[in-house]
Backbone as a ProteinNet text record, in pm:
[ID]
protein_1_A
[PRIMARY]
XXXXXXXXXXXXXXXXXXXXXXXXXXXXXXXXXXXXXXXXXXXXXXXXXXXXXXXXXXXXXXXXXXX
[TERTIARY]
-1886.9	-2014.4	-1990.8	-2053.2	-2070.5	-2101.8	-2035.5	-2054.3	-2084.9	-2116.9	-2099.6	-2002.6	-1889.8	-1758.7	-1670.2	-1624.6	-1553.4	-1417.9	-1324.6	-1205.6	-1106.5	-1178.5	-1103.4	-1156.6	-1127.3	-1139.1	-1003	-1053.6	-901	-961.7	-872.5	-891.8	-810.9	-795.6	-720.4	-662.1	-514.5	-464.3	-378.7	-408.5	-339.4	-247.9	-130.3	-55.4	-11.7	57.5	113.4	265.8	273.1	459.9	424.1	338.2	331.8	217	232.3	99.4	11	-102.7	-244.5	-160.1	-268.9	-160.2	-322.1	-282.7	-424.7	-325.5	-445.7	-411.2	-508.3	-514.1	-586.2	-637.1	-747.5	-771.5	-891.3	-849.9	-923.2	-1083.6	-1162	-1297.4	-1331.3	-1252.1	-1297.1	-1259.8	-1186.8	-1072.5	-1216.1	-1296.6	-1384.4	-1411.4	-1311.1	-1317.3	-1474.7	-1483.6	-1609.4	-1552.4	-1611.6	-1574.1	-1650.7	-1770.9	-1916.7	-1866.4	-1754.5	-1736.9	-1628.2	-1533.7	-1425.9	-1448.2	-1390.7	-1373.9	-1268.8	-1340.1	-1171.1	-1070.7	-991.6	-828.3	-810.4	-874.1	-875.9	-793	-705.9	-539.1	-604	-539.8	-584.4	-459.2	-467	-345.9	-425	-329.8	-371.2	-335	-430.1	-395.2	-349.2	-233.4	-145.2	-101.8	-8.5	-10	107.9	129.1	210.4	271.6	360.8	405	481.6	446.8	475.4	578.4	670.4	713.5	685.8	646.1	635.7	644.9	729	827.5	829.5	906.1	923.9	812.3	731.4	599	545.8	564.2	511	339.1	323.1	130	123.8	79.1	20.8	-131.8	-131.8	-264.9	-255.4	-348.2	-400.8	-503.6	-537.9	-655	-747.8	-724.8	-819.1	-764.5	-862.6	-836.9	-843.3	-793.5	-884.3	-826.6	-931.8	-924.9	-785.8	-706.4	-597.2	-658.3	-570.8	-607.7	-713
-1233.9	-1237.3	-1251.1	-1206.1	-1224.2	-1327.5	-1367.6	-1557.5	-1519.3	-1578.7	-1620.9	-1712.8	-1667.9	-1768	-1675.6	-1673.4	-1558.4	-1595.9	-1570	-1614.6	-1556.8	-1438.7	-1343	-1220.2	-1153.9	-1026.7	-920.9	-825.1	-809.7	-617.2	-555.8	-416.7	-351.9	-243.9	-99.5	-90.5	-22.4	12.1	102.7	238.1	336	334.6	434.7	439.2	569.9	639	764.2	770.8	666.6	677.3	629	570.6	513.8	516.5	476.7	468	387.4	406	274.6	150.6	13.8	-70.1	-223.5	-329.8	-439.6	-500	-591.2	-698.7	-794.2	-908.6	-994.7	-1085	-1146	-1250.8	-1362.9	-1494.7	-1574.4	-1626.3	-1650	-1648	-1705.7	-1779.1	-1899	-1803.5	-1660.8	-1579.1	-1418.1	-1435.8	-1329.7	-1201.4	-1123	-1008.4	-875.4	-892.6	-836.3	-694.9	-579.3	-459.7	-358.9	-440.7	-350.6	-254.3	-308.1	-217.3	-121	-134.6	-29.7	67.5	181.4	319.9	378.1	481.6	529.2	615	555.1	612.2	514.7	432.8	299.8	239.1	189.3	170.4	22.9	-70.7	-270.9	-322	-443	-577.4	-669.3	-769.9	-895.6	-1001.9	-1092.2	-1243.1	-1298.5	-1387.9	-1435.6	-1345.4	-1212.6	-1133.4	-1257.6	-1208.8	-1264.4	-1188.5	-1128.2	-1028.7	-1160	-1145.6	-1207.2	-1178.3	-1160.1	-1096.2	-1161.1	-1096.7	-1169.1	-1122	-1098.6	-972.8	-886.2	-873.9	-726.3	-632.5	-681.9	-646.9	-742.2	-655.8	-677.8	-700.2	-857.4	-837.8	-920.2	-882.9	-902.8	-967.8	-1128.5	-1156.1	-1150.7	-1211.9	-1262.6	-1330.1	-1402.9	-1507.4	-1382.8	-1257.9	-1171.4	-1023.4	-938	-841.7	-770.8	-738.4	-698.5	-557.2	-488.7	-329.9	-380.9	-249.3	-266.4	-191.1	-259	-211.7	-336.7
-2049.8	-1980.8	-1831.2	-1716.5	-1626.6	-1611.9	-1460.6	-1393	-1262.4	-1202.9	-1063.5	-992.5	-1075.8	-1040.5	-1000.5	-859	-804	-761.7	-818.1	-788.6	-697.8	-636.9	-493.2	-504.2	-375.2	-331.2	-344.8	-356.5	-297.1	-201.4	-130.1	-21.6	-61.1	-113.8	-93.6	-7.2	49.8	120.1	163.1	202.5	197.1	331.6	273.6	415.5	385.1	529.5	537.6	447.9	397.1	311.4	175.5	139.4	34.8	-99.2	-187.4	-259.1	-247.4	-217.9	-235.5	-316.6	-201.5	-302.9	-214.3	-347.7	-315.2	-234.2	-169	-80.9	-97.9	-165.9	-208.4	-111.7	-138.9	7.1	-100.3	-59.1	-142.2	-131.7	-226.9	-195.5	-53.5	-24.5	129.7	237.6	210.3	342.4	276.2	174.3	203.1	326.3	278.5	403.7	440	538.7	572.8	580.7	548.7	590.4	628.3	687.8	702.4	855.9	954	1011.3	1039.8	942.2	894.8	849.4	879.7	811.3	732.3	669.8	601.3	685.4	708.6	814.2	929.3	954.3	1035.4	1035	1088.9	1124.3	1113.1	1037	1008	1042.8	1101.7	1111.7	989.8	917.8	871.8	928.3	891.2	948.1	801.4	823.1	742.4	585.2	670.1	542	453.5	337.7	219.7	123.4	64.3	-35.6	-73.7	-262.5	-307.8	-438.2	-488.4	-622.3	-750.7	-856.7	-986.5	-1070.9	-1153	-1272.9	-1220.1	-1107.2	-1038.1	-964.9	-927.1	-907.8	-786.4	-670.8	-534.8	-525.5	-480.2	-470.3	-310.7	-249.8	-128.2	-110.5	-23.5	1.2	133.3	205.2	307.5	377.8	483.7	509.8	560.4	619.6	722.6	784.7	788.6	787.6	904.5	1033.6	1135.2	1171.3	1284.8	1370.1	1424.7	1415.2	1497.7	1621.5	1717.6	1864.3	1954.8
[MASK]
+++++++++++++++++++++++++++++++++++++++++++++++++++++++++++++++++++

């Protein structure tokens, strides 16, 4: 059943070398993306790659415009 218990976000992320891949950010680090576009070059604030059975997952506190 559906809750209203949200345990994270997470953003898509494409790049010119690689495959789409998440970047998680926790309910309190809630990323806004009302003014991003698609091909919009992003920095994160406190990125993280993490490994866990071989399997790379990435969070972070924030998402911002590069430049």
């Amino acid at each position: 059943k559906p809750t209203q218990n949200i345990k994270g976000y997470q953003v898509w992320i494409a790049t010119d070398n690689h495959n789409p891949f998440k970047v998680k950010f926790l309910p309190e680090d809630r990323p806004s993306l009302d003014s991003f576009t698609i091909g919009q070059e992003v920095t994160f604030e406190g990125l993280e790659a993490l490994e866990f059975k071989n399997n790379i997952y990435f969070k972070a506190t924030a998402i911002n415009k590069k430049g």
